[in-house]
matplotlib code that plots the C-alpha trace (Angstrom):
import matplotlib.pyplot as plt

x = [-62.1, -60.9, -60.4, -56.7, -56.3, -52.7, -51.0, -52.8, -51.6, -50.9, -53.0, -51.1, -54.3, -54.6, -57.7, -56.0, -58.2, -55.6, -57.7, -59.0, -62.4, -63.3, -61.0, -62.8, -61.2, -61.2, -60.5, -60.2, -61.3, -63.7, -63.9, -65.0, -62.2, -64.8, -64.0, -65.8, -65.3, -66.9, -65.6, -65.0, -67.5, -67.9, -69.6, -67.2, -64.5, -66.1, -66.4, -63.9, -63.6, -60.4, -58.5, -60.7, -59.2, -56.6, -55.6, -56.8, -55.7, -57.0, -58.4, -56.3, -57.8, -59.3, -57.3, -54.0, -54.2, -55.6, -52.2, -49.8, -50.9, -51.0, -47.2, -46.3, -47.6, -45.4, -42.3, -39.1, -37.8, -39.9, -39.0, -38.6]
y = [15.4, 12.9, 9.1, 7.9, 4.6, 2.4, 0.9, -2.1, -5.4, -8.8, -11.5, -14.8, -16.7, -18.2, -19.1, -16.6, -13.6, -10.3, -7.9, -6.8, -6.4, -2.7, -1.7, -0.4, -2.1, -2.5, -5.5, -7.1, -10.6, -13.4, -15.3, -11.8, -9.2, -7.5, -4.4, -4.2, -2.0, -2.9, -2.7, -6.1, -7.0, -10.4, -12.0, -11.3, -12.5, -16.0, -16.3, -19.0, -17.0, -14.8, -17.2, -15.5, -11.6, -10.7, -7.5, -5.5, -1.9, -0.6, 3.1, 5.0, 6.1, 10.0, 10.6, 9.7, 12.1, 14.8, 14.1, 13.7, 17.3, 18.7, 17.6, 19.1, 22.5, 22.2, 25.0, 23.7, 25.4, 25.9, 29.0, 27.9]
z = [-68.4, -70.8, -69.9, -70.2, -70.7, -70.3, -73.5, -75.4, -73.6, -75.1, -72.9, -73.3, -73.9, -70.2, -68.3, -65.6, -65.0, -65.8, -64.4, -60.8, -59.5, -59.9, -62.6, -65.7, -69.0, -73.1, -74.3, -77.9, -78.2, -79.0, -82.2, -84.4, -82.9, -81.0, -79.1, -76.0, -72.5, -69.5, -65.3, -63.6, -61.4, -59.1, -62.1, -64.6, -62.3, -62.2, -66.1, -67.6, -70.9, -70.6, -72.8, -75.3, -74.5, -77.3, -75.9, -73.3, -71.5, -68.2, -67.4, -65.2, -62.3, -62.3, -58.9, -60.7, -63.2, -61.1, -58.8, -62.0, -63.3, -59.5, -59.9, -63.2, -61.5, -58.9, -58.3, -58.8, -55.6, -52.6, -50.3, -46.4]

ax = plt.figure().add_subplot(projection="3d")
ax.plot(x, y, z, "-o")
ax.set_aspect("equal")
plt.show()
């Protein structure tokens, strides 16, 4: 299975952590335009360097997918 990631967002440059613990992300930033992916942890939480994230997208969960194509499957009627 292939990972789907959300569209490329714009951080505004902010101290402000945009991400949750546990969420795996990509992220463009830092003085050379580096691309990097890594999951927030507790440690990366506490890091001040977020002002230095350009843009960053977050993986969709494996469980959402799974339900998105169980619905796409679906019958348009059901039989009662």
């Amino acid at each position: 299975m292939t990972e789907e990631w959300g569209p490329w967002i714009e951080h505004d440059g902010s101290k402000v952590c945009p991400f949750q613990i546990g969420q795996r992300v990509q992220t463009i930033g830092g003085p050379w335009d580096q691309f990097d992916e890594w999951t927030v942890n507790e440690y990366a939480a506490r890091l001040k360097t977020y002002h230095l994230v350009k843009r960053y997208r977050i993986r969709r969960p494996r469980g959402l997918k799974i339900l998105q194509d169980l619905i796409e499957k679906l019958p348009e009627t059901v039989e009662a």
